[in-house]
mmCIF file of the N, C-alpha and C atoms, coordinates in Angstrom:
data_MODEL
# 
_entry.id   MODEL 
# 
loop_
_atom_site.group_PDB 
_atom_site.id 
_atom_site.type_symbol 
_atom_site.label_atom_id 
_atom_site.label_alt_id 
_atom_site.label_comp_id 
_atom_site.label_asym_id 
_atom_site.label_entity_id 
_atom_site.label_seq_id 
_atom_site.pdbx_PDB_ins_code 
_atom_site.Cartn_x 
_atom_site.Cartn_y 
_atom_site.Cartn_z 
_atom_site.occupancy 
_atom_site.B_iso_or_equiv 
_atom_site.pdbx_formal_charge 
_atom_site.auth_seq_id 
_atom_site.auth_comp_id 
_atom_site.auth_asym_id 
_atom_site.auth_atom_id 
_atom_site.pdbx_PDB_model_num 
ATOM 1   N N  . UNK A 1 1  ? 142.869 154.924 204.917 1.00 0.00 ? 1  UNK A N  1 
ATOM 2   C CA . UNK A 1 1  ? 141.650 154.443 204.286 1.00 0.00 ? 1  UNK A CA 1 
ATOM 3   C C  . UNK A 1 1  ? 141.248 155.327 203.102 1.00 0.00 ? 1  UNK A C  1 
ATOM 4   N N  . UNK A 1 2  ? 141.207 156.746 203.607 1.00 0.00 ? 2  UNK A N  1 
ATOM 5   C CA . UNK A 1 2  ? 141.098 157.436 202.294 1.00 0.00 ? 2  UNK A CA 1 
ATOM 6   C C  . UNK A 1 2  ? 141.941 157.626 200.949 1.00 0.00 ? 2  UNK A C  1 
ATOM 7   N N  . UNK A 1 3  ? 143.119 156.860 200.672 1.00 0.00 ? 3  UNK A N  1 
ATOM 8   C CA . UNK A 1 3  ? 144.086 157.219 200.121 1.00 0.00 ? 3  UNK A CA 1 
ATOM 9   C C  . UNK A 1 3  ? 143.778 156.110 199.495 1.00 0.00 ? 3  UNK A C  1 
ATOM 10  N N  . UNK A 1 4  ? 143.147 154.811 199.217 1.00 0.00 ? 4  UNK A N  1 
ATOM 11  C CA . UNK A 1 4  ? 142.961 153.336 198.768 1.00 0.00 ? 4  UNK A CA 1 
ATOM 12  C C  . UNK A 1 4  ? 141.497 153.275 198.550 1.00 0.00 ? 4  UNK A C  1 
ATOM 13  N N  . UNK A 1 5  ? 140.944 154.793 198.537 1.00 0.00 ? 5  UNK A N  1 
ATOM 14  C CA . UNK A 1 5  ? 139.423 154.543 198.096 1.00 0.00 ? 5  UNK A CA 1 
ATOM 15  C C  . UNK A 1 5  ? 139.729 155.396 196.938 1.00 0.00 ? 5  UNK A C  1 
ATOM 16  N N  . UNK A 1 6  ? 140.765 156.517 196.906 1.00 0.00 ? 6  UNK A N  1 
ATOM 17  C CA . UNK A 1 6  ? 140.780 157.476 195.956 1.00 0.00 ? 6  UNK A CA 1 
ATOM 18  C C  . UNK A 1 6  ? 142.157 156.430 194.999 1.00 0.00 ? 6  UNK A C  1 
ATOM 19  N N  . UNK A 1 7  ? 142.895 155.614 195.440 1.00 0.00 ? 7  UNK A N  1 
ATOM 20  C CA . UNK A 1 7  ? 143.094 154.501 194.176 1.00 0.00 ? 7  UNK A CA 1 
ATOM 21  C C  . UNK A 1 7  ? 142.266 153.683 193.314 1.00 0.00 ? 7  UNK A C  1 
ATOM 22  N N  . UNK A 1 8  ? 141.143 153.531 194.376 1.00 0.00 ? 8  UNK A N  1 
ATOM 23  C CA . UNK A 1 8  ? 139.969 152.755 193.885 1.00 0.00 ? 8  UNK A CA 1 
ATOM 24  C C  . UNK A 1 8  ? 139.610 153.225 193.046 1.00 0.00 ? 8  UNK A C  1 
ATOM 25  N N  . UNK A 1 9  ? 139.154 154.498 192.968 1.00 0.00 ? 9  UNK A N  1 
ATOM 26  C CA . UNK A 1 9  ? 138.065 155.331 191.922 1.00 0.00 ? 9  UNK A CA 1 
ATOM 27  C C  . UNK A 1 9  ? 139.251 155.797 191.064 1.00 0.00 ? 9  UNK A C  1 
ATOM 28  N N  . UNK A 1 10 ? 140.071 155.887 191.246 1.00 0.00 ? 10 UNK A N  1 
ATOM 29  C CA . UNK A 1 10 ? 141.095 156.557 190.076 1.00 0.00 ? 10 UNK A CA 1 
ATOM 30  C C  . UNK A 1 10 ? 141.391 155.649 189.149 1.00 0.00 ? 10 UNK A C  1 
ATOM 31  N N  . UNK A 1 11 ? 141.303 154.054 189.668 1.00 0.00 ? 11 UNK A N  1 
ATOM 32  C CA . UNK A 1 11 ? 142.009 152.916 188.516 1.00 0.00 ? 11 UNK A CA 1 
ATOM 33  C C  . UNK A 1 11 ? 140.319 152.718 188.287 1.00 0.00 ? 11 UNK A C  1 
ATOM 34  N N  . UNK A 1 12 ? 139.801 152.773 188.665 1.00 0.00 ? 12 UNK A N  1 
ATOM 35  C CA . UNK A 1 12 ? 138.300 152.588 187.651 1.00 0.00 ? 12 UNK A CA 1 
ATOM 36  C C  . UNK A 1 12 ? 137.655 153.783 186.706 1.00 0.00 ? 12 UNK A C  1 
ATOM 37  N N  . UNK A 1 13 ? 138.467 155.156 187.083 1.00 0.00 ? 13 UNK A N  1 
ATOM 38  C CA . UNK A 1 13 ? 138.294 155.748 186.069 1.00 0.00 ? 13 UNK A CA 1 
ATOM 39  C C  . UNK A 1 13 ? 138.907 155.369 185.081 1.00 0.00 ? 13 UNK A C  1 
ATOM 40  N N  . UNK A 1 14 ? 140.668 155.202 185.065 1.00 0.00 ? 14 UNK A N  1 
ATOM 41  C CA . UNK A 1 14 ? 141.187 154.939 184.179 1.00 0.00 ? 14 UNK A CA 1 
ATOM 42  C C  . UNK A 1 14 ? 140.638 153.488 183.040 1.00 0.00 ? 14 UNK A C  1 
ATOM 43  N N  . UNK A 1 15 ? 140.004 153.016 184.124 1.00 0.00 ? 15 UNK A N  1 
ATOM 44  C CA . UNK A 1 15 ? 139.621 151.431 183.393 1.00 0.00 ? 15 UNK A CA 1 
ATOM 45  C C  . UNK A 1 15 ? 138.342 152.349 182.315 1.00 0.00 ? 15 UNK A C  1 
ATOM 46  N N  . UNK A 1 16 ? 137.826 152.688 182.780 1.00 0.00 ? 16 UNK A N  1 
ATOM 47  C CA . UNK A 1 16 ? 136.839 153.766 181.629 1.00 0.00 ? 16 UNK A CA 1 
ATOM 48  C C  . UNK A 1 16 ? 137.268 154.243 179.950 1.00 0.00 ? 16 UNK A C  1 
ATOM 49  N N  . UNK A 1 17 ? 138.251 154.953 181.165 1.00 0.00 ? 17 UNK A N  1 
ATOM 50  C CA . UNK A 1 17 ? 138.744 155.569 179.582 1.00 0.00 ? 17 UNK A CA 1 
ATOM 51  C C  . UNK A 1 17 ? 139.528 154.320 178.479 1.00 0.00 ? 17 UNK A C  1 
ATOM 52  N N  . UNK A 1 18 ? 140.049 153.288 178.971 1.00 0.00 ? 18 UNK A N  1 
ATOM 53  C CA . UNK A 1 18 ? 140.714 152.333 178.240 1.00 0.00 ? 18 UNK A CA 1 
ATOM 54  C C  . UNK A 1 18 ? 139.845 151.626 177.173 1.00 0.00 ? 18 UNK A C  1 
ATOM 55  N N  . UNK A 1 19 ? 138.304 151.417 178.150 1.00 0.00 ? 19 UNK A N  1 
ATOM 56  C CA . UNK A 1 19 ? 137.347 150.976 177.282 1.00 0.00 ? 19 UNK A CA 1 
ATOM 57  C C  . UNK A 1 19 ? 136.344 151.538 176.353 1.00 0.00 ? 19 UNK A C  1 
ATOM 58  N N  . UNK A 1 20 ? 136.978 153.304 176.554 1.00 0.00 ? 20 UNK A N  1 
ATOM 59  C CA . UNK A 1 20 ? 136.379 153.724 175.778 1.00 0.00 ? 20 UNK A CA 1 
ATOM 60  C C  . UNK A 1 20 ? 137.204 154.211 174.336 1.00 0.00 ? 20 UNK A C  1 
ATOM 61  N N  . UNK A 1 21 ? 138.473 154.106 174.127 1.00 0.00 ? 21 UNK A N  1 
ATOM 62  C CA . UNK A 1 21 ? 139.442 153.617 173.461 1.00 0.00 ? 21 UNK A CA 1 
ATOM 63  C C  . UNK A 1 21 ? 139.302 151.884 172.628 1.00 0.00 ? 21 UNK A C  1 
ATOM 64  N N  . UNK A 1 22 ? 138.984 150.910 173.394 1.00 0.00 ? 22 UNK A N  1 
ATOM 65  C CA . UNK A 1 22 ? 138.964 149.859 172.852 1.00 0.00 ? 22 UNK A CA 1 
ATOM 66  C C  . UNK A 1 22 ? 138.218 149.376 172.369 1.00 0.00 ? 22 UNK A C  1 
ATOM 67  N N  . UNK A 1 23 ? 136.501 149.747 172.744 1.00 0.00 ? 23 UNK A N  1 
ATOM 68  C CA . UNK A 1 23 ? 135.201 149.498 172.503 1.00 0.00 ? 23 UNK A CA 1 
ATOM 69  C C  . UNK A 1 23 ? 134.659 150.040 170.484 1.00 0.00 ? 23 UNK A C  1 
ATOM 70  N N  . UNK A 1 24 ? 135.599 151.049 169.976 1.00 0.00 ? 24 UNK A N  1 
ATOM 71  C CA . UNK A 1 24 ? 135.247 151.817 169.109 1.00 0.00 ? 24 UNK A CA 1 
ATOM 72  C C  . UNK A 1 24 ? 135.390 150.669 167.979 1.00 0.00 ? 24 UNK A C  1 
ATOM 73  N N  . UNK A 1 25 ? 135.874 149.778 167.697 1.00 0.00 ? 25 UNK A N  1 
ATOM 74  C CA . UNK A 1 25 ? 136.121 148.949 166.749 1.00 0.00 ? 25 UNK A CA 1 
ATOM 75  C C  . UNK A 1 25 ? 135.832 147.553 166.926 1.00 0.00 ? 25 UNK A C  1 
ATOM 76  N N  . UNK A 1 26 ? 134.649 146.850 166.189 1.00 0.00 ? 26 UNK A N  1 
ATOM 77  C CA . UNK A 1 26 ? 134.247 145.422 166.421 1.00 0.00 ? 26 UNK A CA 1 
ATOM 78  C C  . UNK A 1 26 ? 135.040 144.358 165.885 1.00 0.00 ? 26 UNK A C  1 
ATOM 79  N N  . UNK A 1 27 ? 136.010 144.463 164.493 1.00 0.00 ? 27 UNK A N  1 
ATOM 80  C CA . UNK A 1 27 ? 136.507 143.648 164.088 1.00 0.00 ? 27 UNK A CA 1 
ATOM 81  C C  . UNK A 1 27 ? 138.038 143.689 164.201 1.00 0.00 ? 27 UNK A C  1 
ATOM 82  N N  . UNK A 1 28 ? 138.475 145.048 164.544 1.00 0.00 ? 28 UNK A N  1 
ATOM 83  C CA . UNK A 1 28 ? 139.632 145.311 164.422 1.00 0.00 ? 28 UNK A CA 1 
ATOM 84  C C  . UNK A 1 28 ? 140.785 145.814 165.552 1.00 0.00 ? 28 UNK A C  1 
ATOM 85  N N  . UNK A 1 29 ? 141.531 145.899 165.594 1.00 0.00 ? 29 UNK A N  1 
ATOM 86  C CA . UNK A 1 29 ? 142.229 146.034 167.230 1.00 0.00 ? 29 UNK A CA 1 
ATOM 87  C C  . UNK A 1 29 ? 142.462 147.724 167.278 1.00 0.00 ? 29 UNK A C  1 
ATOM 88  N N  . UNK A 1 30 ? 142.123 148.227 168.476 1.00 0.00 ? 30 UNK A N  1 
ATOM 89  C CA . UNK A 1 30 ? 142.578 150.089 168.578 1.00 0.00 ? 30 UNK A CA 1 
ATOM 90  C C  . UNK A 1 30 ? 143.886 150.185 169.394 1.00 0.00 ? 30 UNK A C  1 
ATOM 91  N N  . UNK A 1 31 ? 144.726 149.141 169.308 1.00 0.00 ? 31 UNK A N  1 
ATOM 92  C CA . UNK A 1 31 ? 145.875 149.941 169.961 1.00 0.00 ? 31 UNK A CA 1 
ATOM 93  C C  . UNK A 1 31 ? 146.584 150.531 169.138 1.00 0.00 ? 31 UNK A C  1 
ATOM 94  N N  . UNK A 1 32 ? 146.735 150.219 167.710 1.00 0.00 ? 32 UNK A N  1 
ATOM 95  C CA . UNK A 1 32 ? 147.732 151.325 166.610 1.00 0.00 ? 32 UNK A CA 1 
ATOM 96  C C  . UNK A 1 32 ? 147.572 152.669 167.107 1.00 0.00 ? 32 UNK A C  1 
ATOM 97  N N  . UNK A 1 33 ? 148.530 153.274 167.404 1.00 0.00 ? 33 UNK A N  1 
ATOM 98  C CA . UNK A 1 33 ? 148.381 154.652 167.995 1.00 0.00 ? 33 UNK A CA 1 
ATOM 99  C C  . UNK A 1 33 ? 147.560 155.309 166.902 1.00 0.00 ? 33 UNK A C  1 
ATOM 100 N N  . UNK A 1 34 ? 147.543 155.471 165.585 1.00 0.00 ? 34 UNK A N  1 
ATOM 101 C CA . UNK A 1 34 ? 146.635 156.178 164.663 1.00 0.00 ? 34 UNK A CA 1 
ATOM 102 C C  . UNK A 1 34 ? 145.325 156.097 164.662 1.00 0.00 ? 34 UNK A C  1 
ATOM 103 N N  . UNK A 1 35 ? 145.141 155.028 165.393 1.00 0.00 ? 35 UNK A N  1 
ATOM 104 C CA . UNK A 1 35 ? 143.407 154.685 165.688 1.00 0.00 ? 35 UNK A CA 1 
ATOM 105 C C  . UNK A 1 35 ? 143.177 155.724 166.764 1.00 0.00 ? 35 UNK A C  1 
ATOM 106 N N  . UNK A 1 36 ? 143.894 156.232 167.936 1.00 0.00 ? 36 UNK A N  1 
ATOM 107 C CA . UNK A 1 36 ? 143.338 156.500 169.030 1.00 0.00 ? 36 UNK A CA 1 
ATOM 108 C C  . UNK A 1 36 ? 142.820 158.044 168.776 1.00 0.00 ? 36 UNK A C  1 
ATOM 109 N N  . UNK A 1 37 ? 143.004 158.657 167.682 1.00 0.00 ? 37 UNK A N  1 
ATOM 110 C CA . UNK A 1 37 ? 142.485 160.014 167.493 1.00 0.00 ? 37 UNK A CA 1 
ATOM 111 C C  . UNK A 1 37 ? 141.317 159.715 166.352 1.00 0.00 ? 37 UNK A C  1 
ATOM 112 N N  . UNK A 1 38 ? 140.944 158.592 165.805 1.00 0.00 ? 38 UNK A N  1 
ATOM 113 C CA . UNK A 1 38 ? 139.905 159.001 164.687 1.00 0.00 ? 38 UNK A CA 1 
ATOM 114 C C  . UNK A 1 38 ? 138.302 158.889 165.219 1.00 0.00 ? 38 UNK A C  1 
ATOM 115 N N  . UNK A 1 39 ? 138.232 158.909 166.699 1.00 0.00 ? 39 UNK A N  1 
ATOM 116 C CA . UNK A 1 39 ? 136.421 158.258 166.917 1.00 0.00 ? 39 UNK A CA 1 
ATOM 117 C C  . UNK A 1 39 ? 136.286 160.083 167.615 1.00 0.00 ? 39 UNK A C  1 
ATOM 118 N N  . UNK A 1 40 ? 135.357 160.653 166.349 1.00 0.00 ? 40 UNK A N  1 
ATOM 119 C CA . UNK A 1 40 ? 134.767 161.766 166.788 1.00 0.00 ? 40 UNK A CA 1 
ATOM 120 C C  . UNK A 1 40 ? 134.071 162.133 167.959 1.00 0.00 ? 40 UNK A C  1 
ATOM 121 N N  . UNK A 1 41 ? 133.191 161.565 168.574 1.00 0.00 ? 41 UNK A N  1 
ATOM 122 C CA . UNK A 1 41 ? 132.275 161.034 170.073 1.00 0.00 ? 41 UNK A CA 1 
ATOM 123 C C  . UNK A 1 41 ? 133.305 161.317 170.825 1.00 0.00 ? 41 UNK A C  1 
ATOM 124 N N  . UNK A 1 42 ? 134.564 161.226 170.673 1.00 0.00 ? 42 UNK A N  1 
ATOM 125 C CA . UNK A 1 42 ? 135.576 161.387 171.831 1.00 0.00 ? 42 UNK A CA 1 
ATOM 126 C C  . UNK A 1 42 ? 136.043 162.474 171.859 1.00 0.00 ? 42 UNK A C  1 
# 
């Protein structure tokens, strides 16, 4: 049980960080790897 609660919280951290990667740009897409270093806040 404990081993599928700490998957739980680990893929919802990761879901975090993805959206905090993807969220930085309204018109334009952030997967170009050159995007993923320019949002200062991070």
């Amino acid at each position: 049980m404990s081993r599928a609660q700490t998957m739980a919280v680990n893929t919802l951290a990761l879901g975090q960080v993805f959206f905090l990667f993807n969220c930085r740009f309204l018109y334009a897409s952030s997967t170009p790897l050159r995007r993923w270093f320019t949002n200062p806040a991070a």
